[in-house]
C-alpha positions as CSV (number, residue, x, y, z in Angstrom):
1,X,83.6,-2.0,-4.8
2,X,86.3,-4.7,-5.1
3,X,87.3,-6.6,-8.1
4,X,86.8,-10.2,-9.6
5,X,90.4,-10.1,-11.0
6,X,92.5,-13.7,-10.8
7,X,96.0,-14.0,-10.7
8,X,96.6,-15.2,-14.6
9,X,100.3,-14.9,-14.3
10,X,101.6,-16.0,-11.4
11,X,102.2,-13.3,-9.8
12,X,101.3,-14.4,-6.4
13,X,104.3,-16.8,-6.5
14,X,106.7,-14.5,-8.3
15,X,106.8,-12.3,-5.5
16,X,106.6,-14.1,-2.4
17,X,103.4,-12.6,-1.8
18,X,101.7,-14.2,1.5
19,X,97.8,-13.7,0.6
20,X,97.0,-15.1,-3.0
21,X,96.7,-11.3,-5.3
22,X,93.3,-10.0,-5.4
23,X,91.4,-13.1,-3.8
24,X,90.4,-10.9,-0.9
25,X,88.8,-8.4,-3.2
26,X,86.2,-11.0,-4.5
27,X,83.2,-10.6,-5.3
28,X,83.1,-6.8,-6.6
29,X,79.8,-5.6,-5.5
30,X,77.8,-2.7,-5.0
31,X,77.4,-0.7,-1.9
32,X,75.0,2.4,-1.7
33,X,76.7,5.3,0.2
34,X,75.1,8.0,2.2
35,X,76.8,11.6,1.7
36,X,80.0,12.2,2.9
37,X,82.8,14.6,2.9
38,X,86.5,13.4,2.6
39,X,90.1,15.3,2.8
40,X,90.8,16.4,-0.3
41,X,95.2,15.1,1.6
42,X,96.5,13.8,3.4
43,X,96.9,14.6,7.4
44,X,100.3,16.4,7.7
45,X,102.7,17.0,10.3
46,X,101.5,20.4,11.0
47,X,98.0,19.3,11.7
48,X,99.2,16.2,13.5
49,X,101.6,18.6,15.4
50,X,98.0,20.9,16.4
51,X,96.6,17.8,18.0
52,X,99.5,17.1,20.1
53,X,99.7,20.4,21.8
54,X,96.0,20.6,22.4
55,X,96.0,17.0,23.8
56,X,99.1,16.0,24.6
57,X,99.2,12.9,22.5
58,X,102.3,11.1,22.1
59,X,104.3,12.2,18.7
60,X,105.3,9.7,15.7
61,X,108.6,8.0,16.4
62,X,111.0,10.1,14.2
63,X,110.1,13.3,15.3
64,X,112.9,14.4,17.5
65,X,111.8,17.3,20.9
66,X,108.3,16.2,19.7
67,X,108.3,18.0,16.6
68,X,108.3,17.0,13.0
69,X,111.5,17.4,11.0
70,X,112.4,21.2,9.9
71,X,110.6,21.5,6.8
72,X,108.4,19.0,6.7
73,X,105.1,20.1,7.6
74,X,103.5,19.6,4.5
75,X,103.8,16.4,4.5
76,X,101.6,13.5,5.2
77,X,101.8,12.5,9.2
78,X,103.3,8.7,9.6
79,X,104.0,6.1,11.7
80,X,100.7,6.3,14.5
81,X,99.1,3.6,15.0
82,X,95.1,2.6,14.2
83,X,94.1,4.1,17.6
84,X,96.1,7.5,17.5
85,X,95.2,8.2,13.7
86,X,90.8,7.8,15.2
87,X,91.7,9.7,17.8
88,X,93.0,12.5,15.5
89,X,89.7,12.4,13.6
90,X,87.8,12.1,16.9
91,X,89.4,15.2,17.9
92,X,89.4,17.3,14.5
93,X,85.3,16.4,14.6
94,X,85.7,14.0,11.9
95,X,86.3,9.8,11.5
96,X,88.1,7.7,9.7
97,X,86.6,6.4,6.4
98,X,85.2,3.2,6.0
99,X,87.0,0.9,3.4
100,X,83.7,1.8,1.0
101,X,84.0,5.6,1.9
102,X,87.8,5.6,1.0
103,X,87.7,3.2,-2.3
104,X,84.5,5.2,-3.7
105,X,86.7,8.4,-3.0
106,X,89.0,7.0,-4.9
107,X,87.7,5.2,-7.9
108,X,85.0,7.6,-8.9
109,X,82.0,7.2,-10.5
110,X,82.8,4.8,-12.8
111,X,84.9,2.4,-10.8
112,X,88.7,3.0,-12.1
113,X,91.2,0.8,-11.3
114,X,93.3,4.0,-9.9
115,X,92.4,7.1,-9.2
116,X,93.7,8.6,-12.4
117,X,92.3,6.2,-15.1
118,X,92.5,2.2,-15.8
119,X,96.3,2.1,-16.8
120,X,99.6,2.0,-14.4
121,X,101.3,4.9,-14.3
122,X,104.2,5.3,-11.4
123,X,104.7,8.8,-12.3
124,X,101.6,9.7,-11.3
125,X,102.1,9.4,-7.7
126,X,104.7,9.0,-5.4
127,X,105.0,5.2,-5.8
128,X,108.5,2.5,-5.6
129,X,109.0,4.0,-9.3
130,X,108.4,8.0,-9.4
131,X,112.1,7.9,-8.1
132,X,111.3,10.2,-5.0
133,X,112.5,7.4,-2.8
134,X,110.9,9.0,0.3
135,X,107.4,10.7,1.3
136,X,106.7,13.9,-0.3
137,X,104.4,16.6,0.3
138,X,100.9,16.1,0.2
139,X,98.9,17.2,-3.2
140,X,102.6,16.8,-5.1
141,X,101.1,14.6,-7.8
142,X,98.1,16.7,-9.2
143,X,97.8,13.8,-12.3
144,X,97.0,11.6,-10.2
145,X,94.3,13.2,-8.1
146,X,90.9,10.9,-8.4
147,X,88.1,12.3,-10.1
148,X,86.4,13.6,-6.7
149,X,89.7,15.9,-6.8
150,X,91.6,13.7,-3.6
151,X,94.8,13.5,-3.3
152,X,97.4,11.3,-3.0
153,X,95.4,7.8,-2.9
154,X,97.8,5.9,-4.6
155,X,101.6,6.2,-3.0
156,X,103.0,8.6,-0.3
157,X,101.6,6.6,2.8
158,X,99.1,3.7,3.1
159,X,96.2,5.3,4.6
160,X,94.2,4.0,7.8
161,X,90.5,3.1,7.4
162,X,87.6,2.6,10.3
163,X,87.3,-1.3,9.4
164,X,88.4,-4.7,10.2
165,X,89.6,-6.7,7.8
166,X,86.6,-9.0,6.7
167,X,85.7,-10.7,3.9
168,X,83.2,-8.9,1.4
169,X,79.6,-10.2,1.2
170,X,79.8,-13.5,-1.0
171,X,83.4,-14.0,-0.7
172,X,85.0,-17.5,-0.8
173,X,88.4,-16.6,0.1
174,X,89.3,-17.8,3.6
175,X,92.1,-15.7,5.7
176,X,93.2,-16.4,9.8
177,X,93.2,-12.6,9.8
178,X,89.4,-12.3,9.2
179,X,87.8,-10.8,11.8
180,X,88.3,-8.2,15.2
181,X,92.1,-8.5,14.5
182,X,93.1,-6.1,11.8
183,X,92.6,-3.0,10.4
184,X,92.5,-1.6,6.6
185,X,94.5,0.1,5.0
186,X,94.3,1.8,1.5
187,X,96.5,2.8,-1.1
188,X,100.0,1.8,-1.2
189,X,102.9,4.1,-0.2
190,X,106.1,5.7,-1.6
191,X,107.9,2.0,-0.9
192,X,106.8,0.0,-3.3
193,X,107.7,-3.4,-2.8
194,X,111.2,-4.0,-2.4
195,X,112.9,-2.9,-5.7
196,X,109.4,-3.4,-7.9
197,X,107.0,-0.4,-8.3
198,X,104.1,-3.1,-8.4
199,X,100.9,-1.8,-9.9
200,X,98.9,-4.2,-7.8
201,X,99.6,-2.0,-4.3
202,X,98.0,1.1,-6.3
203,X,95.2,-0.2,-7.1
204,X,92.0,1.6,-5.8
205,X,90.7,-1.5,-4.5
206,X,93.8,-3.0,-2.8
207,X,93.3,-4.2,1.0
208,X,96.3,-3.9,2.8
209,X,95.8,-5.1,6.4
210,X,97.7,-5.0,10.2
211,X,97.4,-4.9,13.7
212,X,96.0,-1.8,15.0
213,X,98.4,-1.5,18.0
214,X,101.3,-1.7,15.2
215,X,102.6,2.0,13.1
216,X,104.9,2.0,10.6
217,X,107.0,4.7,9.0
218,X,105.0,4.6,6.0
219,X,101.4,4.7,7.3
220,X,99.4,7.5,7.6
221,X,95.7,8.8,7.2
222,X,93.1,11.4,6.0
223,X,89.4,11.7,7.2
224,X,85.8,12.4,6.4
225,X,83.0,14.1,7.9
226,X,79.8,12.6,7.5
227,X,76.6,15.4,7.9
228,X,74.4,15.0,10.8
């Protein structure tokens, strides 16, 4: 889990980037998981819309009447916040997945640097450069599924996880965010970064991090099921 990768080139700068690239990835270590199951997608609309009837939760932003838009169920749920996307799992019997849950999902067995292999590739999921320039439906990059078979964890939606944003075990970095203030989230989203696809959002061991009160059009989640 993590990385020990240094920005070499500057990157950091180039893009006006406000936390130094990768410095809250350090160290990569290893962390011994118990079993779990995880969603193969992506929540989508349709599920999201099943909670709402059967407990009257409040619906994302966009959808007008309290409905998603007209043939858009397939895909991925957005804008709820931290607390709406746990109770979703709460309610579907299930949790959100730890950070370690969702990047071992995600890099496989032998650590990749995405979910499809060790080299960039914006085609292979709906990223800034796959020139879908909006959220698409769930499992509608196949190439890119991780070698667990998930879907989607690079591009579409950033994805919630259970944690706070803390700094790994042996990590130097120092951040005000640190502590019972933010939440994770995984995976990058069908935005890019401005007008640059950026590789560095995709990777499987990128930390992404916000307020949990705060959603955002292109946030979403998935869950896992851990046996009893």
């Amino acid at each position: 889990m993590g990385s020990d990768k240094e920005d070499t080139e500057g990157k950091t700068a180039e893009f006006g980037m406000v936390k130094p690239l990768y410095q809250d990835e350090h160290p990569a270590h290893t962390v011994t998981l118990p079993t779990y199951f995880i969603d193969r997608f992506e929540t989508t609309n349709a599920q999201y819309l099943k909670f709402i009837e059967a407990t009257g939760a409040r619906p994302p932003g966009d959808w007008k009447g309290g409905k998603p838009p007209e043939g858009r169920g397939n895909y991925p749920a957005a804008g709820m916040n931290w607390y709406d996307a746990d109770r979703y799992c709460t309610w579907a019997g299930k949790q959100l997945p730890t950070e370690a849950e969702w990047e071992k999902a995600a890099r496989g067995p032998n650590g990749l640097e995405f979910p499809w292999g060790n080299e960039f590739d914006p085609k292979k999921a709906n990223t800034g450069g796959a020139d879908v320039n909006d959220l698409a439906p769930v499992g509608g990059f196949p190439q890119g599924r991780s070698p667990y078979g998930v879907e989607d964890m690079a591009g579409n939606v950033w994805e919630w996880t259970a944690d706070w944003y803390q700094p790994y075990p042996g990590s130097t970095y120092k951040s005000d965010a640190f502590g019972q203030k933010t939440k994770v989230l995984r995976g990058g989203s069908w935005g890019g970064a401005g007008h640059y696809a950026l590789s560095y959002f995709y990777r499987a061991s990128h930390r992404l991090n916000s307020e949990p009160e705060l959603g955002f059009p292109d946030a979403g989640f998935r869950c896992v099921k851990r046996p009893r």
